[in-house]
C-alpha positions as CSV (number, residue, x, y, z in Angstrom):
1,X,-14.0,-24.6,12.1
2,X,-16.2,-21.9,13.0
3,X,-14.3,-20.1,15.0
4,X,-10.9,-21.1,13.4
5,X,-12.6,-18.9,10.4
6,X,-13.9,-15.7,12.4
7,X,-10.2,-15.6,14.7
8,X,-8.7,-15.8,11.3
9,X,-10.9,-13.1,9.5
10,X,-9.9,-10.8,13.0
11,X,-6.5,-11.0,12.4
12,X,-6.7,-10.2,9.0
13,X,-8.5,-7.3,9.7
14,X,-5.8,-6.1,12.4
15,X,-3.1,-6.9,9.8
16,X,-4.8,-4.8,7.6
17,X,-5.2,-2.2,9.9
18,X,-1.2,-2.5,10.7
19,X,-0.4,-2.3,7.0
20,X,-2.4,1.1,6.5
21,X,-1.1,2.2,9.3
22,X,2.5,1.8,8.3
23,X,1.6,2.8,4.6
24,X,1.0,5.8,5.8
25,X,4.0,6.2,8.1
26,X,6.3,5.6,4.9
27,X,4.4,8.3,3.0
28,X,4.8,10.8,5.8
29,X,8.5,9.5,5.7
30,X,9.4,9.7,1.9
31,X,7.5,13.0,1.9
32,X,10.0,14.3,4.6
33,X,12.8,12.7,2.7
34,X,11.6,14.3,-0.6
35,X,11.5,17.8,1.5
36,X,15.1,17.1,2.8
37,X,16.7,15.9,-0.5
38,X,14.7,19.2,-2.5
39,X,16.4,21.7,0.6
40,X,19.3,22.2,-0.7
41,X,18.3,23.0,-4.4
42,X,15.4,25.4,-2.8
43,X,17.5,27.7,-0.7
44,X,19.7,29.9,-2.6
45,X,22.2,30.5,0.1
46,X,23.1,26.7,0.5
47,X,26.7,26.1,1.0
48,X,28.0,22.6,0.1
49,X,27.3,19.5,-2.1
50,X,24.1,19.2,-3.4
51,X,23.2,15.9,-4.1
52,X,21.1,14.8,-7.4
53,X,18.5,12.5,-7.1
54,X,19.9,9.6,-9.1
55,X,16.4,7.9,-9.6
56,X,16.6,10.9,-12.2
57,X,19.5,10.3,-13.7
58,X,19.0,6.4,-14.1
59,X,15.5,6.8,-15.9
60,X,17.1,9.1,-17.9
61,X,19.5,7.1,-19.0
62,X,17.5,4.0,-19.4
63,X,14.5,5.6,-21.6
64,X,14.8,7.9,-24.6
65,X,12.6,11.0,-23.9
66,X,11.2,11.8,-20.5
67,X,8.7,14.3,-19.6
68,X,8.6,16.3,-17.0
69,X,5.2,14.8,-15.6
70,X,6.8,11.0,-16.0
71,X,9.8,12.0,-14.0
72,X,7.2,13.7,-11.4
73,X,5.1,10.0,-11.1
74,X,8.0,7.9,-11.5
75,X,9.7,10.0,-8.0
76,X,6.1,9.4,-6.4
77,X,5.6,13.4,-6.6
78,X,2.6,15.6,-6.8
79,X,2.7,18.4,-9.1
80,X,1.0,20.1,-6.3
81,X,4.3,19.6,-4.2
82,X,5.6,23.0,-5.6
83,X,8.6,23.7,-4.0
84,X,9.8,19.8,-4.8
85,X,8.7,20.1,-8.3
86,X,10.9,23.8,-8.2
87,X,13.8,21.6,-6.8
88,X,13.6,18.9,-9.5
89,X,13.6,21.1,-12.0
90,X,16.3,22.8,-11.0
91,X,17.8,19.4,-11.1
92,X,17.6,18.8,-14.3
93,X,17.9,22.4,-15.8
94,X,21.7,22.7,-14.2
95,X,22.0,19.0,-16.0
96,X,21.1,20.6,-18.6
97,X,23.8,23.5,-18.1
98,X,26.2,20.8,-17.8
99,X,25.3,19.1,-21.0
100,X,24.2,16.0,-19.7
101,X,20.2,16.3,-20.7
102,X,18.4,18.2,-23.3
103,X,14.8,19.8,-23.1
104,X,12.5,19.4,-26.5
105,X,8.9,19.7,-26.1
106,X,8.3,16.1,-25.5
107,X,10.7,16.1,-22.9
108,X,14.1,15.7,-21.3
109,X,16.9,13.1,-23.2
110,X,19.8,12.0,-21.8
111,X,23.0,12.4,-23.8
112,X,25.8,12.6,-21.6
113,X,28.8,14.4,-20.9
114,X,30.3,16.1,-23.7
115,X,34.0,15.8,-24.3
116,X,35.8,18.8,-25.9
């Protein structure tokens, strides 16, 4: 029983070695994702569709005032990510543009598209 115990605190040790390991490769990943999805909001000379990130439209929608740190944590990004912050809030200041959000102090609100 012994042994049965140390082979089985071994693997669990490797496992958890696996599972940082692979923590850490989906970090680097949704870092590079982040980067890719922020590219063409960042470059000013981007030609083509520029696709929103919808996580920001759905919590948007589904809560009544946002702020800009809460939208930050909720897409798992660092204020010290500058040029992805400067690509979210683009984001949500041409939502804005468009009607669909509104900035107070607390925060951003979802409110739709206007008909006129």
């Amino acid at each position: 029983m012994v042994k049965e115990n140390e082979e089985l605190r071994q693997q669990i040790n490797e496992l958890s070695k696996k599972c940082r390991l692979l923590k850490r490769a989906v970090d680097r990943l949704e870092e590079e994702l982040r980067a890719y999805r922020a590219k063409p909001f960042i470059e000013e000379e981007f030609e083509g569709v520029r696709s929103y990130e919808q996580e920001i439209i759905a919590l948007l929608k589904s809560k009544g005032i946002v702020s800009s740190e809460d939208i930050l944590a909720h897409l798992g990004i660092s204020p010290t990510e500058h040029e992805i912050v400067r690509a979210i809030s683009w984001q949500l200041e041409n939502l804005e543009r468009w009607g669909l959000v509104k900035s107070s102090a607390r925060g951003w609100r979802w409110i739709g598209r206007r008909r006129g």
